[in-house]
The first five atom37 places (N, CA, C, CB, O) and aatype in JSON, in Angstrom:
{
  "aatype": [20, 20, 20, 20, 20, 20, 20, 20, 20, 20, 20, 20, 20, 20, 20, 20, 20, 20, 20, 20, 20, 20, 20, 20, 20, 20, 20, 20, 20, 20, 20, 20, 20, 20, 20, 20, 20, 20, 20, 20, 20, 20, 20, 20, 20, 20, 20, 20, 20, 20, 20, 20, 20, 20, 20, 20, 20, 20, 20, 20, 20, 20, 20, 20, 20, 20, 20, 20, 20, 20, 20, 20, 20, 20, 20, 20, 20],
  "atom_mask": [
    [1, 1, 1, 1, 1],
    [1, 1, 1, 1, 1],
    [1, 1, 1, 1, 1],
    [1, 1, 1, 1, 1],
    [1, 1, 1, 1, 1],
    [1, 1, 1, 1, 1],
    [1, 1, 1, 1, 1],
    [1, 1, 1, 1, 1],
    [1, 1, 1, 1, 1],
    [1, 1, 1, 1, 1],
    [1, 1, 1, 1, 1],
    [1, 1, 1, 1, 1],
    [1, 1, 1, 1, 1],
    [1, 1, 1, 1, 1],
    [1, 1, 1, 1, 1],
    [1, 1, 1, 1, 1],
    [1, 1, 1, 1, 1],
    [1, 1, 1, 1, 1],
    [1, 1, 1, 1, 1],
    [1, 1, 1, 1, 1],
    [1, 1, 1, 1, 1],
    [1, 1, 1, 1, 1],
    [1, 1, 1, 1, 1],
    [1, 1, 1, 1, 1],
    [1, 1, 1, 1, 1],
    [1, 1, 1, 1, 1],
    [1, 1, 1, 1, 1],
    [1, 1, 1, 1, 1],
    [1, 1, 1, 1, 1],
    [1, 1, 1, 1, 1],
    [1, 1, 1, 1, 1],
    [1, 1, 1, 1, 1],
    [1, 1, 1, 1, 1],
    [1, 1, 1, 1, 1],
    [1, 1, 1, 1, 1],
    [1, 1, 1, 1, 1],
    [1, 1, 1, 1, 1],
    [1, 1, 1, 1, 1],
    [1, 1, 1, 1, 1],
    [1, 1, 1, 1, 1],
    [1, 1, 1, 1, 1],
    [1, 1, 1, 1, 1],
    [1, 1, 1, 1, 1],
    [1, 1, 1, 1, 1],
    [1, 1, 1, 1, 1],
    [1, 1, 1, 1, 1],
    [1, 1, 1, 1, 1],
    [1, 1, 1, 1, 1],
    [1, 1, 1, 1, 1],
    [1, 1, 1, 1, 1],
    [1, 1, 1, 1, 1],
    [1, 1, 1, 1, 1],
    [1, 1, 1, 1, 1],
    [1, 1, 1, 1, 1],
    [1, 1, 1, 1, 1],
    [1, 1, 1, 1, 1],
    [1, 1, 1, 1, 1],
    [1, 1, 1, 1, 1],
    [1, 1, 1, 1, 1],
    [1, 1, 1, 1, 1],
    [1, 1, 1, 1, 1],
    [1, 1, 1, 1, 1],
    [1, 1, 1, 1, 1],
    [1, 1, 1, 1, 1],
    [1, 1, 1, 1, 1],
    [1, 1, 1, 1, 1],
    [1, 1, 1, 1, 1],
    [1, 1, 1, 1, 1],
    [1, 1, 1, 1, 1],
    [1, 1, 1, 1, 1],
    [1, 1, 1, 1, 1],
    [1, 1, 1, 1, 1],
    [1, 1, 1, 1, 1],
    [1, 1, 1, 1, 1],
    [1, 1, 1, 1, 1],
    [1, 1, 1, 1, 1],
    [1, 1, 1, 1, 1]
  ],
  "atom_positions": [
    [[-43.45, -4.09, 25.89], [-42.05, -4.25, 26.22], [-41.31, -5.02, 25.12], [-41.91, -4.96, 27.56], [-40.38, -4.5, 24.51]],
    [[-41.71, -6.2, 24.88], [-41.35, -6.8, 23.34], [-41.01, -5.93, 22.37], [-42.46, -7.51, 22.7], [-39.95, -6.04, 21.75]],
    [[-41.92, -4.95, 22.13], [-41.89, -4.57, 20.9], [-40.76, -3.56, 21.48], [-43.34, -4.08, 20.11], [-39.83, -4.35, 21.65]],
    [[-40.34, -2.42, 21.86], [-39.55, -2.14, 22.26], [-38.31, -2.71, 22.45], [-39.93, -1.88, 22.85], [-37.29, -2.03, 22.47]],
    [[-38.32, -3.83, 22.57], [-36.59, -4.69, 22.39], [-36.66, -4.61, 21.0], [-36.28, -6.62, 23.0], [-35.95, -3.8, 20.42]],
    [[-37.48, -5.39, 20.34], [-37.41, -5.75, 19.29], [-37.14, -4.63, 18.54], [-38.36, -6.42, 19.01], [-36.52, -4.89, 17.51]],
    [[-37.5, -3.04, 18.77], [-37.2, -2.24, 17.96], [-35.65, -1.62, 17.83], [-38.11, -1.4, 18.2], [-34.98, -1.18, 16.9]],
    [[-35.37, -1.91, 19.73], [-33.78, -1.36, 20.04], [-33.01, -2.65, 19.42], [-33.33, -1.07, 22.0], [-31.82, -2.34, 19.39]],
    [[-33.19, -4.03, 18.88], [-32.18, -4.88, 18.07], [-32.45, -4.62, 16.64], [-32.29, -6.46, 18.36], [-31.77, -5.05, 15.71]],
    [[-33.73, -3.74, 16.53], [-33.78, -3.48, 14.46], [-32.86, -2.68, 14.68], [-35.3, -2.67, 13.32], [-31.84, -3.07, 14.11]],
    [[-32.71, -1.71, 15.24], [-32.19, -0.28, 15.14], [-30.86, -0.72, 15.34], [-32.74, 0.91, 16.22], [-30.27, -0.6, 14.27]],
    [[-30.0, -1.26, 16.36], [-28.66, -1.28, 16.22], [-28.44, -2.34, 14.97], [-27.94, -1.67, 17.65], [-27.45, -2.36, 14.24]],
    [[-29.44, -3.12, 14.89], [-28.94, -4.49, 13.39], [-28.68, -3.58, 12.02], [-30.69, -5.91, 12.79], [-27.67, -3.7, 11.33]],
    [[-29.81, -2.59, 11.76], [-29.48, -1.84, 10.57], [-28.74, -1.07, 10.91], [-30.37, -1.26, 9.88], [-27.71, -1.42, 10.34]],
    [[-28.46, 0.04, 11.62], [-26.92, 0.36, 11.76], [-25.84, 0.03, 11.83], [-26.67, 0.71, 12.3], [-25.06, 0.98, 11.87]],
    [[-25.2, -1.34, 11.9], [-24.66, -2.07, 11.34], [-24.12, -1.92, 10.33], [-25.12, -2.71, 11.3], [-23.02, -1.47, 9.99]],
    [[-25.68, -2.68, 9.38], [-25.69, -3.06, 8.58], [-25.69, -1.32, 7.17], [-26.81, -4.22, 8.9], [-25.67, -1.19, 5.94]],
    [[-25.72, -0.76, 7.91], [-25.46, 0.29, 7.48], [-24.39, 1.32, 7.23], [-25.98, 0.55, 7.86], [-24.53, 2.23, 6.41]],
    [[-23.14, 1.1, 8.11], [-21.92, 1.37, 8.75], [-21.35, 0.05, 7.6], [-21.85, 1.2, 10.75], [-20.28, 0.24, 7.01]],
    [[-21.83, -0.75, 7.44], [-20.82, -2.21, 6.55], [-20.72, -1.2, 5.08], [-22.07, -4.41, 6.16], [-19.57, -1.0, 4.69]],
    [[-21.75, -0.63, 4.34], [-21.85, -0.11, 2.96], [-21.11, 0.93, 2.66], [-23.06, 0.23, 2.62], [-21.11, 1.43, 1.53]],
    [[-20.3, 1.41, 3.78], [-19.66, 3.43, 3.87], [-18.08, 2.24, 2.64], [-18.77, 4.69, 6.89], [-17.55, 1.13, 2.54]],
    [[-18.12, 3.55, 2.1], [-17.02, 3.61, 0.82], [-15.69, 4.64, 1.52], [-17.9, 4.54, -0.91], [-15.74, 5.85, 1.73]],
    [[-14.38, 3.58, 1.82], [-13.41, 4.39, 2.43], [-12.84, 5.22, 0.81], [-12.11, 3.28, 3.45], [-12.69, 4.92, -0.38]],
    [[-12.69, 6.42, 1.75], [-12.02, 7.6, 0.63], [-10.94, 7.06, 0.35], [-11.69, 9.15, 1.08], [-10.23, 6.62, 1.25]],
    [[-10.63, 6.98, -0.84], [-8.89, 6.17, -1.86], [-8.01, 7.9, -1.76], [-9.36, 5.41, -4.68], [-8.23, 8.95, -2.36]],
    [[-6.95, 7.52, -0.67], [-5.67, 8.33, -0.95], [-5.01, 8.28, -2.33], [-4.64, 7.89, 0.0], [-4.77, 7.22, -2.92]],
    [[-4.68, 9.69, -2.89], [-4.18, 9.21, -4.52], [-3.06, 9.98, -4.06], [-5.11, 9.7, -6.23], [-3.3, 11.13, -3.69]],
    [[-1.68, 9.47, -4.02], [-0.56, 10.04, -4.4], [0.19, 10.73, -5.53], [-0.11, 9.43, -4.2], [0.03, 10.28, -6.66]],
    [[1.07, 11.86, -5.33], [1.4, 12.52, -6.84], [2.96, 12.37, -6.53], [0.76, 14.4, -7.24], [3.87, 12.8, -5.82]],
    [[2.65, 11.44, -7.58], [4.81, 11.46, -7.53], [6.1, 12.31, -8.59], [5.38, 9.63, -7.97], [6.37, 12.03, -9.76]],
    [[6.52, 13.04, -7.99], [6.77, 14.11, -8.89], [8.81, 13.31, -9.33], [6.51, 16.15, -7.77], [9.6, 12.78, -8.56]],
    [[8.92, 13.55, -10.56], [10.06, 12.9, -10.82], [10.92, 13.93, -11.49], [9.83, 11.68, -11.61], [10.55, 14.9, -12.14]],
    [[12.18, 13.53, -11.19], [13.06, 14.99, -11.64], [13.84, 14.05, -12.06], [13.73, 16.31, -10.52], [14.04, 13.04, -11.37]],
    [[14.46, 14.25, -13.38], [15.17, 13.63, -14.53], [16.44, 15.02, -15.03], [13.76, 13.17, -15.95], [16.42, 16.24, -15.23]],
    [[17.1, 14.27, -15.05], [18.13, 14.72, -15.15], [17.84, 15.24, -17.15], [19.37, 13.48, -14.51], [17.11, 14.8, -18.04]],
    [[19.01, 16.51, -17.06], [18.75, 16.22, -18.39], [19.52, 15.02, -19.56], [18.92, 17.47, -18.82], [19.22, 14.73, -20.72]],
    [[20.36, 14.65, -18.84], [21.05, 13.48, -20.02], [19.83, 12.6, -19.94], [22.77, 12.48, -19.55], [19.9, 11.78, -20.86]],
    [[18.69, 12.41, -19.17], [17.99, 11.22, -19.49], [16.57, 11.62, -20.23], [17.77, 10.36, -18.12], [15.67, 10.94, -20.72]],
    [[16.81, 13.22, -20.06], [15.98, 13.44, -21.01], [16.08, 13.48, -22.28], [15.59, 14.21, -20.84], [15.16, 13.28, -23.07]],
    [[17.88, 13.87, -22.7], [17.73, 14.23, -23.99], [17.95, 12.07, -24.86], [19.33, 15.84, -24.38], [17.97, 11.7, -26.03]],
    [[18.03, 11.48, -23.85], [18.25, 10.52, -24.22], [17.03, 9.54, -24.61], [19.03, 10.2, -23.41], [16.98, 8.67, -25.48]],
    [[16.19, 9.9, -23.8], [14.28, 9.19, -24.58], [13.64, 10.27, -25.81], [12.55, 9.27, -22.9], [12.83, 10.06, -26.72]],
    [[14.49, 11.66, -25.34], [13.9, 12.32, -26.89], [14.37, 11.88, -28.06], [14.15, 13.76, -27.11], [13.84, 11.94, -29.17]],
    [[15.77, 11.26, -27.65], [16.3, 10.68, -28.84], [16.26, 9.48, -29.74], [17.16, 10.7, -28.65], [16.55, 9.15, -30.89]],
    [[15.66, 8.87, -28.43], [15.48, 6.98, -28.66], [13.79, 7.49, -29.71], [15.07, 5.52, -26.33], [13.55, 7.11, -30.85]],
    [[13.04, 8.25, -28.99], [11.76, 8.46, -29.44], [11.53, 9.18, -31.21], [11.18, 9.45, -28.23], [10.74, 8.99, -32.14]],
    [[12.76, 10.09, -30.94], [12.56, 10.86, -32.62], [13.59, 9.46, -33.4], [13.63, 13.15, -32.84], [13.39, 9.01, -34.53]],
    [[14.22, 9.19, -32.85], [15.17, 7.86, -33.77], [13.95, 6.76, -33.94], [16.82, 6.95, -32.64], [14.04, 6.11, -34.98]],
    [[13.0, 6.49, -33.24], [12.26, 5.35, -33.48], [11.43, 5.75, -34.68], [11.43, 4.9, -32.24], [11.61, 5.2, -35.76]],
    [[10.51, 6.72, -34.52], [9.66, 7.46, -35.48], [10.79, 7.64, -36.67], [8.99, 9.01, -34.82], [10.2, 7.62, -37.75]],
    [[11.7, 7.74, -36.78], [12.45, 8.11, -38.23], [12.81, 6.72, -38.64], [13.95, 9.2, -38.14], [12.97, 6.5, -39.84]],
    [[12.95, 5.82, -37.83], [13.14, 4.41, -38.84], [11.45, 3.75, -39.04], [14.37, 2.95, -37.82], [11.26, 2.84, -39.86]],
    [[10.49, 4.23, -38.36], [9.24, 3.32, -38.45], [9.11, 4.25, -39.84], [7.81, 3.33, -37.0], [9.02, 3.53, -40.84]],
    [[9.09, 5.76, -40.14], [9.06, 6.1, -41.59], [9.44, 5.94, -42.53], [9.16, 6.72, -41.82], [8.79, 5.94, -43.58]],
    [[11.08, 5.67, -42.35], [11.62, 5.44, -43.5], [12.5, 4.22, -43.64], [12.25, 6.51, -43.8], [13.11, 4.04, -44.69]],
    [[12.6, 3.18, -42.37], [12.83, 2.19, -42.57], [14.19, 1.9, -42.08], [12.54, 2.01, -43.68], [14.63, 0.79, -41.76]],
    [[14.85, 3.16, -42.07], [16.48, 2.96, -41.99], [16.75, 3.42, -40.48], [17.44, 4.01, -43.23], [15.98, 4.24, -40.0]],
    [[17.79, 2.94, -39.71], [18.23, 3.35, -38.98], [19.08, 4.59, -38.92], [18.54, 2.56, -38.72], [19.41, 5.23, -39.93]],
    [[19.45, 4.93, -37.56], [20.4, 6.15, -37.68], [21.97, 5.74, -37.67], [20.11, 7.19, -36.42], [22.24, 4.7, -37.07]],
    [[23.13, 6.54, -38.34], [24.26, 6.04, -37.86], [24.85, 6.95, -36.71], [25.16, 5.86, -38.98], [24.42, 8.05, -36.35]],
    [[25.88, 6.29, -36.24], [25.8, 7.3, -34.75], [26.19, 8.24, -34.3], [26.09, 7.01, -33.87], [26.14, 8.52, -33.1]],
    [[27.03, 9.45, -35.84], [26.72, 10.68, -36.23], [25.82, 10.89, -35.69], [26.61, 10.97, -37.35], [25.87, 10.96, -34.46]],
    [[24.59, 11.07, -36.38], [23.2, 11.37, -36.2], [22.88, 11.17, -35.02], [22.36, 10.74, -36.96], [22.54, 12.1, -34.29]],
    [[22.92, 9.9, -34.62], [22.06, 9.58, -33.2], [23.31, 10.95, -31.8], [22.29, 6.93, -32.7], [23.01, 11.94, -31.13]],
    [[24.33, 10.36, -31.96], [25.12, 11.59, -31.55], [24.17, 13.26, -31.27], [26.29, 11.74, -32.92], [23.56, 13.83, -30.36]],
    [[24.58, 13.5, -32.8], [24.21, 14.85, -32.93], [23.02, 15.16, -32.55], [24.33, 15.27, -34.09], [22.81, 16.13, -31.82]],
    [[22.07, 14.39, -33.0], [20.63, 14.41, -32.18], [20.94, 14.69, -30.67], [19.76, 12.85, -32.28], [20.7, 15.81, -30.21]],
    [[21.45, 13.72, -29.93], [21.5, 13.61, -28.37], [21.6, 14.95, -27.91], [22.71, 12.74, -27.78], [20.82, 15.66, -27.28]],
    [[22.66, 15.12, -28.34], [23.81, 16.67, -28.34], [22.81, 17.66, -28.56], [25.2, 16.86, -29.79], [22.56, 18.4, -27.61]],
    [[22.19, 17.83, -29.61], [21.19, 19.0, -29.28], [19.65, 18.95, -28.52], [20.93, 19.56, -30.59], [19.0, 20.0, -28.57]],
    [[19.17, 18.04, -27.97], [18.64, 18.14, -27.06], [18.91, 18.4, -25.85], [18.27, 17.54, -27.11], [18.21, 19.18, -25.2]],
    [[20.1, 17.72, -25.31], [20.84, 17.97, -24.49], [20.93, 19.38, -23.82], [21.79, 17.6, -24.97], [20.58, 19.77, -22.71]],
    [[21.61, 20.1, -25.05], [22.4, 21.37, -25.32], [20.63, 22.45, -24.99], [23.4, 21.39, -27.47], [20.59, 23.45, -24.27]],
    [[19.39, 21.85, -25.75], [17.9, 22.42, -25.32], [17.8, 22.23, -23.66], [16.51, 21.42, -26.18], [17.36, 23.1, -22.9]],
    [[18.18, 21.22, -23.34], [17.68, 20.63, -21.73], [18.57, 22.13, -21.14], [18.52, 18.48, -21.0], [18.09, 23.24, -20.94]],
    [[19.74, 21.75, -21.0], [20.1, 22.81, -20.06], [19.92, 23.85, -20.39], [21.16, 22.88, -19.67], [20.2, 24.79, -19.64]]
  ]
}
């Protein structure tokens, strides 16, 4: 009879202790973002303006940065 208890408290102790180790599944969300195009053509621009002064040192004047905007823009829609 002992041994019989003793086996029905192993058995629920490691199930337990077994039920403690389970790995909850991680929900991953997808967040989908819709950008307008002025804000697109406006990081393409900040981005090709950055790369053209890290090359050559000079900034743009705002002709350029303008006209840049303007034809991405003019690509977006």
């Amino acid at each position: 009879m002992k041994k019989m208890i003793f086996s029905a408290v192993a058995l629920v102790a490691f199930s337990f202790a077994g039920m403690a180790n389970e790995i909850e599944e991680e929900k991953i969300e997808t967040i989908t973002l819709k950008l307008s195009c002025a804000t697109i053509a406006a990081i393409q621009t900040m981005v090709a303006s950055e790369a053209h002064c890290n090359e050559t040192g000079n900034d743009w004047d705002s002709w350029t940065y303008n006209f840049v905007y303007e034809t991405y823009y003019t690509q977006c829609s």
